[in-house]
N, C-alpha and C positions, 0 to 999 in steps of 0.2 A: 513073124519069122524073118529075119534078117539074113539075106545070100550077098555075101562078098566075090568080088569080084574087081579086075584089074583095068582099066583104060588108062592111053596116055593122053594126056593133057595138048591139045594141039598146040600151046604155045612153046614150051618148055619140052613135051617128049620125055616129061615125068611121069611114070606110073602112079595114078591116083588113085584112089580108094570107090571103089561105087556100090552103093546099095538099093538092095530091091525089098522092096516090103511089096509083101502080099496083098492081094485086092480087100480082105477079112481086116489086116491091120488099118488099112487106109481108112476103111468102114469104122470101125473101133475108134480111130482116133478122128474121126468127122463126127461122131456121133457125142463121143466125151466134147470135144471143143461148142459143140452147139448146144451140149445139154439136150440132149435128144434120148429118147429110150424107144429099144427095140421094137417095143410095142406101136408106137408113135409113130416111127419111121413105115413098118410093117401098115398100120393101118392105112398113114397118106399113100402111101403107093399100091393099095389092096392087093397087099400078099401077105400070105400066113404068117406069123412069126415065128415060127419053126421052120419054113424057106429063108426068110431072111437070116434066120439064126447056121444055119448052114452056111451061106454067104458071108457072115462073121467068121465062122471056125473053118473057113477054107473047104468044106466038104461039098458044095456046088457051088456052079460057075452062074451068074443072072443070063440071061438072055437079050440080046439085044434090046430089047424095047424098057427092061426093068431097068438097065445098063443105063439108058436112055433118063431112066425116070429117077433114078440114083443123083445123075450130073443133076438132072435140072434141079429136084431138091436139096442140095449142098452146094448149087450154084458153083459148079467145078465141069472142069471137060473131061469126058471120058476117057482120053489119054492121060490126065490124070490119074483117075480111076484104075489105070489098066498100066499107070505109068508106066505108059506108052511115048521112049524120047525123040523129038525131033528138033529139029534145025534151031529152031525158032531161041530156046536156052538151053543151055550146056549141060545142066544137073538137075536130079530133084531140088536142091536147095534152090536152084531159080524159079522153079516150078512153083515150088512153096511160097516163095516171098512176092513171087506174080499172082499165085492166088490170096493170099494175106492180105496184100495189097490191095486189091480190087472189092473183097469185100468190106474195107473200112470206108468212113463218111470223106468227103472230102476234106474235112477239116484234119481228120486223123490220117490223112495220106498225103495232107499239106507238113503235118508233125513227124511222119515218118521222115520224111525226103528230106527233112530238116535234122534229123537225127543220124542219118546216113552220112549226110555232109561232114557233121562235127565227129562223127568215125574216120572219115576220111582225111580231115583235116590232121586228126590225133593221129595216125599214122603215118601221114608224110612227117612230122615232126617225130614220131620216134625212130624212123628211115634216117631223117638227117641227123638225129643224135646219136644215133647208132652210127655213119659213117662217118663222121667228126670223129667220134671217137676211136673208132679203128683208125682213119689217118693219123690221129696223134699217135698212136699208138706205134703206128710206122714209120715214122719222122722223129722220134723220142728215142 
């Protein structure tokens, strides 16, 4: 379930776009990305899987300790989980690419930081292509 909502942007003081997914989604989509089934996850943490499956469909909240036992098997933090935002990054999508990131080998987060670059690289060059082109544009 997707809740929109408004925050401005500290640098700019643009209203940006912020989304909340529910703890059930979060669940759903940790579970799809690791190839996990309910059953499996429900068993390693011995709870039912009709408790867990509530926790999927949003209908109960886990309890501290299972909360506990969620992060440590998906290897995520419970403000994750609960995303819950602090200081530390600005958005889920930080959130996301710090957990991403952390669970690849080093060899594939040597590949990532190398693939960031050449994003970054491609758009200072279409930044200065695009402001070249506007000054001719002004000057013509």
């Amino acid at each position: 379930m997707w809740i929109m909502g408004i925050l401005l942007s500290e640098q700019s003081k643009i209203p940006i776009e912020v989304k909340t997914v529910s703890l059930g989604e979060i669940l759903r989509n940790l579970l799809d990305e690791r190839d996990v089934t309910q059953k499996q996850l429900a068993d390693n943490l011995n709870i039912g899987a009709s408790t867990l499956g509530n926790y999927i469909q949003d209908i109960r909240e886990p309890d501290y300790n299972v909360l506990k036992d969620l992060a440590t098997f998906f290897d995520v933090t419970t403000d994750y989980l609960l995303e819950h935002r602090t200081k530390i990054t600005s958005s889920m999508q930080e959130d996301e690419i710090l957990r991403i990131f952390r669970s690849l080998s080093l060899d594939q987060q040597e590949l990532l930081i190398e693939q960031g670059k050449l994003l970054i690289t491609h758009n200072c060059k279409k930044r200065k292509s695009s402001e070249s082109k506007t000054s001719d544009n002004k000057t013509g």
